[in-house]
C-alpha positions in Angstrom: 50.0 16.8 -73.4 46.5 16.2 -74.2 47.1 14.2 -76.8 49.6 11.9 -74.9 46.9 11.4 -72.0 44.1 10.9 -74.8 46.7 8.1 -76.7 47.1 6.5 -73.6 44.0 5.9 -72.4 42.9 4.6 -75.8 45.7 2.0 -75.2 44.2 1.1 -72.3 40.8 0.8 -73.2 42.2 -1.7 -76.2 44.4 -3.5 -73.9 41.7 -4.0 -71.6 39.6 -5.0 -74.3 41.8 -7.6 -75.8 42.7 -9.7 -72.3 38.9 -10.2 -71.2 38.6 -13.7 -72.5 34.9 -14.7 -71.0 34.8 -18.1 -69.7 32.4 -21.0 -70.8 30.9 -24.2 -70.2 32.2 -27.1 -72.1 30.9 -31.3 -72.1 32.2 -33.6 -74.9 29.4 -34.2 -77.2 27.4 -31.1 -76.0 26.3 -28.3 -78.4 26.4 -24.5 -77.3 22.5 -24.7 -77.2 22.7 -27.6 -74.8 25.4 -25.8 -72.6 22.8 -22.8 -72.8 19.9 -24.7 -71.4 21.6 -26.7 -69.3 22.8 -23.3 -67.6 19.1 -21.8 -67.7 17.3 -24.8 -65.6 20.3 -24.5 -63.0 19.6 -20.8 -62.7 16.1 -21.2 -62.7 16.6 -24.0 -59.6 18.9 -22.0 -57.4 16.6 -18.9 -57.7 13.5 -21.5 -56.7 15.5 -21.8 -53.3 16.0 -18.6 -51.3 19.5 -18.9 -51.7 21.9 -15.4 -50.7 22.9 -13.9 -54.0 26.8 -14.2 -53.0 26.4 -18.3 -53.4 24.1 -18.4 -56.0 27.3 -18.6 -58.6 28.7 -21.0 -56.5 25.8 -23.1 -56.4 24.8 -22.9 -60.0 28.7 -24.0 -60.8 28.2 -27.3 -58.9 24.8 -27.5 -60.4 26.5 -27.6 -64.0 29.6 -29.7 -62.6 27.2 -32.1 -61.4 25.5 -32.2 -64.9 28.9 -32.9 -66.7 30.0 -29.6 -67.5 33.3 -28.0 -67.0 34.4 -24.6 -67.2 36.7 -23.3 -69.4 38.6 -20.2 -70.7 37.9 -18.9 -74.0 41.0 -18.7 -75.8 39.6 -17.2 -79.0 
């Protein structure tokens, strides 16, 4: 029995590992490095303005929308 409940939560732990794909921002013609910085000086904006943690997310995703970016799944 110890076993079985040991197997099965090392299959869970794995197959919760597996499906977490972390999301990221994407523009044509725009390096990692670009997407990076571009991300940092949003950040660093919306924490300038004593904006409520709970839209500060939403407000940096606009920030980067507005810049060209778009989110996008990583399917790797």
């Amino acid at each position: 029995m110890t076993k079985f409940a040991g197997m099965l939560i090392a299959v869970a732990v794995l197959a919760g590992c597996a499906s977490t794909a972390k999301p990221y921002w994407h523009k044509p013609n725009a390096t990692a490095d670009d997407a990076y910085t571009e991300l940092s000086a949003c950040r660093f904006q919306i924490g300038l303005n004593k904006i409520p943690e709970k839209e500060q997310e939403l407000m940096v995703a606009h920030c980067m929308r507005g810049k060209g970016f778009r989110l996008l799944a990583n399917d790797s």
